[in-house]
TIGU-442388 format. One line per 3 residues: their letters; for each residue x, y, z of C-alpha. Coordinates in Angstrom, 3 decimals, always signed. Example, Ala and Ser with C-alpha at 12.3 -4.5 7.8 and 13.67 -1.06 7.14 Angstrom:
% residues 2
as = +12.300 -4.500 +7.800 ~ +13.670 -1.060 +7.140
% end
This chain:
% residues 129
xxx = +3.139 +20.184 +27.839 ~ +1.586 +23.311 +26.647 ~ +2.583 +24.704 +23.380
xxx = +2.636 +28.886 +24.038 ~ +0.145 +30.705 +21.709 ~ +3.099 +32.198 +19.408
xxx = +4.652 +28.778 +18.642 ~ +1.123 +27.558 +18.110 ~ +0.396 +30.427 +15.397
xxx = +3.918 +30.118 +13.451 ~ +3.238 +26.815 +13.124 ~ -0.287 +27.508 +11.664
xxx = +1.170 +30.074 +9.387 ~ +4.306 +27.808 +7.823 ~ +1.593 +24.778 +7.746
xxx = -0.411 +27.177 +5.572 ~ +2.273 +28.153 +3.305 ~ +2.879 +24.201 +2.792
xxx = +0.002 +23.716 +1.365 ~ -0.094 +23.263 -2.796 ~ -2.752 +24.639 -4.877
xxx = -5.348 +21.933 -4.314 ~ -5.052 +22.739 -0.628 ~ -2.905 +19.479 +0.474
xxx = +0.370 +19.403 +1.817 ~ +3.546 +19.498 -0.525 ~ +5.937 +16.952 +0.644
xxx = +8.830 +19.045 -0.600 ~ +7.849 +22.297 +1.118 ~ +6.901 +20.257 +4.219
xxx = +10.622 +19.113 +4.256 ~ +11.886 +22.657 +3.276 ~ +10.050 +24.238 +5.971
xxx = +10.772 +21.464 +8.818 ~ +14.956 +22.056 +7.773 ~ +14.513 +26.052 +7.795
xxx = +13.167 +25.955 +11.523 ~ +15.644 +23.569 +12.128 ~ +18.366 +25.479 +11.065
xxx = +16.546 +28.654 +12.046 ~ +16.132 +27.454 +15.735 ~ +13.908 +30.153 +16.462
xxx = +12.452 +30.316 +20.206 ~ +10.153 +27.380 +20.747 ~ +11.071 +25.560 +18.024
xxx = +10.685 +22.345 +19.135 ~ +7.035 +23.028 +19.951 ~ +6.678 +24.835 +16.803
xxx = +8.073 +21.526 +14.722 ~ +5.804 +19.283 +17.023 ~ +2.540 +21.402 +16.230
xxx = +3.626 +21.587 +12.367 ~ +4.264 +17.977 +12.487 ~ +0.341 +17.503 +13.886
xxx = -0.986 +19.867 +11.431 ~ +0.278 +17.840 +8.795 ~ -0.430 +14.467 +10.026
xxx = -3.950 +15.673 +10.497 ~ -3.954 +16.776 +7.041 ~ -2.711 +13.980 +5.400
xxx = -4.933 +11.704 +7.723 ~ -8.376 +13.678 +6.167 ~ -6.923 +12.140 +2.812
xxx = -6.453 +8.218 +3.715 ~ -8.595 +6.048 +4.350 ~ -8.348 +2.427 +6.570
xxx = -10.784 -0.163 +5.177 ~ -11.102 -3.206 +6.968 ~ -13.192 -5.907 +6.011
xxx = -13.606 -9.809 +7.156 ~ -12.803 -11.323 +4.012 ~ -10.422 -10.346 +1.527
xxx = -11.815 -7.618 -0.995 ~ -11.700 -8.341 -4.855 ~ -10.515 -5.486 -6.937
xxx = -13.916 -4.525 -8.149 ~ -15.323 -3.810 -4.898 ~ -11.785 -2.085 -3.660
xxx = -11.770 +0.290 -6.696 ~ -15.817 +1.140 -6.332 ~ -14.918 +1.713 -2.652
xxx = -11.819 +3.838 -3.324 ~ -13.780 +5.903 -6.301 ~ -17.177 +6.611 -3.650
xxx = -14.523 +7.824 -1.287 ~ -13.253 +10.266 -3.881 ~ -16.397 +11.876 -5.082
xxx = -17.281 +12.459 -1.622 ~ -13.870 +13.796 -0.863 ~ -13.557 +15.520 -3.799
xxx = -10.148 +14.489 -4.801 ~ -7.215 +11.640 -4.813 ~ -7.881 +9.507 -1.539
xxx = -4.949 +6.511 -0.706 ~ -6.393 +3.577 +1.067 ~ -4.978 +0.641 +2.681
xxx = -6.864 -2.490 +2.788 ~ -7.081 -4.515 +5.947 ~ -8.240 -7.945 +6.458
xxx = -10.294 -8.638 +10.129 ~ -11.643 -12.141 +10.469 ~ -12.729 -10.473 +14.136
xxx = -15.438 -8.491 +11.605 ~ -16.879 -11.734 +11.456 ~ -19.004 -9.973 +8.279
xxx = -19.454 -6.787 +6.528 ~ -16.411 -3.932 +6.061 ~ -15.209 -0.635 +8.456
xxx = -13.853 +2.302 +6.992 ~ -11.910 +5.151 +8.181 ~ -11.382 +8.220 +6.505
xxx = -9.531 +10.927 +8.384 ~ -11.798 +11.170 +11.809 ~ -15.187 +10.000 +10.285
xxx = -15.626 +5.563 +10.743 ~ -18.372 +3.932 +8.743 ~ -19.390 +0.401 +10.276
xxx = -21.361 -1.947 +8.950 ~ -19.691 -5.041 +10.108 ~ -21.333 -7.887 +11.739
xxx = -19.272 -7.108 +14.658 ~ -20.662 -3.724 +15.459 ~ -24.371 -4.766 +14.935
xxx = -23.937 -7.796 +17.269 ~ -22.376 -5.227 +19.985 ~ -25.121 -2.605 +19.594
xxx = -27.674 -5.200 +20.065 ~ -26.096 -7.072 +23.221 ~ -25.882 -3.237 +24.390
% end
C-alpha cells in the first residue's frame, strides 16, 4: 500500500521532533506523539503512525547491535566488542549476544544495516562459491 506524500512528510516532521538532544529517539515523546495522532485522527493517520513507527524502528535499529558467535563469549571479549562498537558509533550502543554453533568458528555482527562476518561459516561459503 502506498503511503501518500503528506502522510509520509508529517510523519518525518513528528519523528524529528522525537528526537532528544543527542539525536535518538525519546521513548516518552515517541509515546506522546503516537497518543496525540491517535487521538488527533488526522487524515491518513494510520499511514502516518505506520511510517512513524518505521522511522523509529530504523532509528533505534542504527543503535543495536546482534552479535552472534559459535561459542559462548566471555565478558572480556563482549565488553571490548560492545566498547569498539561505541567509538565507532559514537555513542551508547545495546547489544544482544547470540550463540550459533551453525558459525562453526569466528563471530557475526549486526549493527543497524551494516553485518561484519568473519565466521568460519561465511569463509567456507565464499570459497565453495
Amino acid at each position: 500500500m502506498q503511503i501518500p506524500k503528506e502522510a509520509k512528510r508529517q510523519a518525518r516532521e513528528l519523528f524529528e521532533s522525537s528526537l532528544d538532544d543527542s539525536g535518538r529517539p525519546d521513548h516518552g515523546k515517541v509515546l506522546s506523539i503516537a497518543d496525540l495522532v491517535t487521538k488527533a485522527s488526522p487524515r491518513h493517520s494510520v499511514q502516518i503512525l505506520r511510517e512513524f513507527a518505521r522511522l523509529i524502528r530504523l532509528e533505534t535499529a542504527k543503535h543495536h547491535a546482534v552479535i552472534e558467535s559459535a561459542a559462548t563469549l566471555d565478558p572480556a571479549t563482549r565488553d571490548s566488542i560492545l566498547k569498539s562498537l561505541q567509538a565507532r558509533d559514537g555513542g551508547a550502543v545495546t547489544i544482544d549476544v547470540k550463540v550459533d554453533p551453525s558459525l562453526i568458528g569466528g563471530a557475526r555482527i549486526r549493527l543497524g544495516s551494516e553485518v561484519w562476518d568473519a565466521s568460519v561459516l561465511s569463509r567456507l561459503n565464499a570459497l565453495s562459491s
